[in-house]
N, C-alpha and C positions, 0 to 999 in steps of 0.2 A: 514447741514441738508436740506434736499429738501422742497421744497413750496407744498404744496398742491392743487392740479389740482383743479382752480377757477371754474371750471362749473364741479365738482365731483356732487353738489347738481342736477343740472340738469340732468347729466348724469341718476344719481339712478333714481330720476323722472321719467324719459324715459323710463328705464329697466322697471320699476313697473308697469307703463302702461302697457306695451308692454307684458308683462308676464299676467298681466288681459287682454287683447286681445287675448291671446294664450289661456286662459281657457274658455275666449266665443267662442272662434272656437272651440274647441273639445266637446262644449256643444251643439252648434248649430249642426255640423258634428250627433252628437247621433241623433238630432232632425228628420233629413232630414233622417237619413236611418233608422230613426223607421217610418215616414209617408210614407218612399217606402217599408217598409217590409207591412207596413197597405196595401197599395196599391196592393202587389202583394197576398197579402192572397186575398183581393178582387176578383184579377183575377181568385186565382185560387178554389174559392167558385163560379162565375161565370160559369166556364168551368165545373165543378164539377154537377151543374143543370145543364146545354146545355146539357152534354151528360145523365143525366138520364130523359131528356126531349125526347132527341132524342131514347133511348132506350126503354124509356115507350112507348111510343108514336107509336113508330114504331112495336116493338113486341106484342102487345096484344092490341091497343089501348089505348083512352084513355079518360075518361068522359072531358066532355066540360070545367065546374069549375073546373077538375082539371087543364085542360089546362091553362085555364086563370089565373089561382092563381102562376102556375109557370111564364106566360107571365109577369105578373105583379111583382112576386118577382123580375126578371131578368130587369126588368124595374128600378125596384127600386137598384139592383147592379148595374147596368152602371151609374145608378147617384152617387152612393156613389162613385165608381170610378171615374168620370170624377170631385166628389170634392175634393178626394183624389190627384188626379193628379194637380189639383191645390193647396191643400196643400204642396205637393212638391217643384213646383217650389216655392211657396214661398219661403219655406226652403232653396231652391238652392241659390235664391235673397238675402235670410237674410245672410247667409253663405259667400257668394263671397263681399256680402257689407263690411264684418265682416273681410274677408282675405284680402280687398283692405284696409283697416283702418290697420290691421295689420303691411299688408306691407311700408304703411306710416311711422308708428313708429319704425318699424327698422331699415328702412334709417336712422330715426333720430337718433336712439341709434347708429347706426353703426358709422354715423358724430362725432357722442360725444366721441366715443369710439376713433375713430381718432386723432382728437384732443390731448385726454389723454395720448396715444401712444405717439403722438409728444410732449409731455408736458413732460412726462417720459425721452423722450430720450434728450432732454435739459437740462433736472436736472440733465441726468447721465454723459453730455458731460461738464456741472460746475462744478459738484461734480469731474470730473478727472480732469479737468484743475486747480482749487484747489488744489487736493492733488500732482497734478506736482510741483506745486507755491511752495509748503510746502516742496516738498523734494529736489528743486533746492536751496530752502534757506538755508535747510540743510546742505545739499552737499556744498555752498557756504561758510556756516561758518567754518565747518572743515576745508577747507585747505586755510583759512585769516590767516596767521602768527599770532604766542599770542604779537608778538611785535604791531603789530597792534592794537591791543585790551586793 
């Protein structure tokens, strides 16, 4: 019967981490292209006033307050954008920190996994040379003379 691969504990370990690092990445990944979908609805609410800025403005004129109340909305988009953009990169940082930890623990599982392969193929190269043993003893006893015996 074959031994059982002494760091099997370890290996699972590993795998188990490794698969909870796989679901903070594709958690984190959601995170990051929902503050860039944030980020680009911003843009495109930004460009959205520009041009009925520049088309009020331009075609009929346009009272002063209202100017500056657009001035000022647009004031206040480029910040939420320029916070958005830094939400991002966060997301980007948290994301790549998240896929470098990842990629850690697969080397390690991939190690363990090695290992076990070579542990396997061990047991399978005793387990033959065993049942060689067993059928050369066989083969031996049958043709001992019964006088011998």
């Amino acid at each position: 019967m074959a031994s059982r691969f002494p760091l099997q504990s370890l290996l699972d370990h590993s795998r188990h981490r490794m698969e909870a690092a796989e679901r903070l990445l594709r958690m984190l990944k959601r995170k990051e292209e929902a503050a860039r979908r944030r980020r680009d609805e911003l843009h495109g609410y930004k460009q959205d006033y520009q041009l009925r800025l520049t088309g009020e403005a331009g075609s009929q004129g346009m009272a002063i307050h209202l100017l500056r109340d657009y001035h000022a909305f647009l004031s206040k988009l480029e910040l939420a954008i320029r916070h958005q953009e830094s939400e991002v990169a966060q997301a980007v940082a948290h994301w790549q920190s998240a896929h470098d930890n990842w990629l850690t623990l697969r080397q390690k599982v991939k190690a363990y996994e090695a290992l076990a392969d070579r542990h396997r193929h061990q047991e399978r190269q005793r387990e033959e040379k065993r049942d060689q043993r067993i059928t050369d003893e066989q083969a031996a006893r049958r043709h001992v003379p019964k006088s011998a015996l």
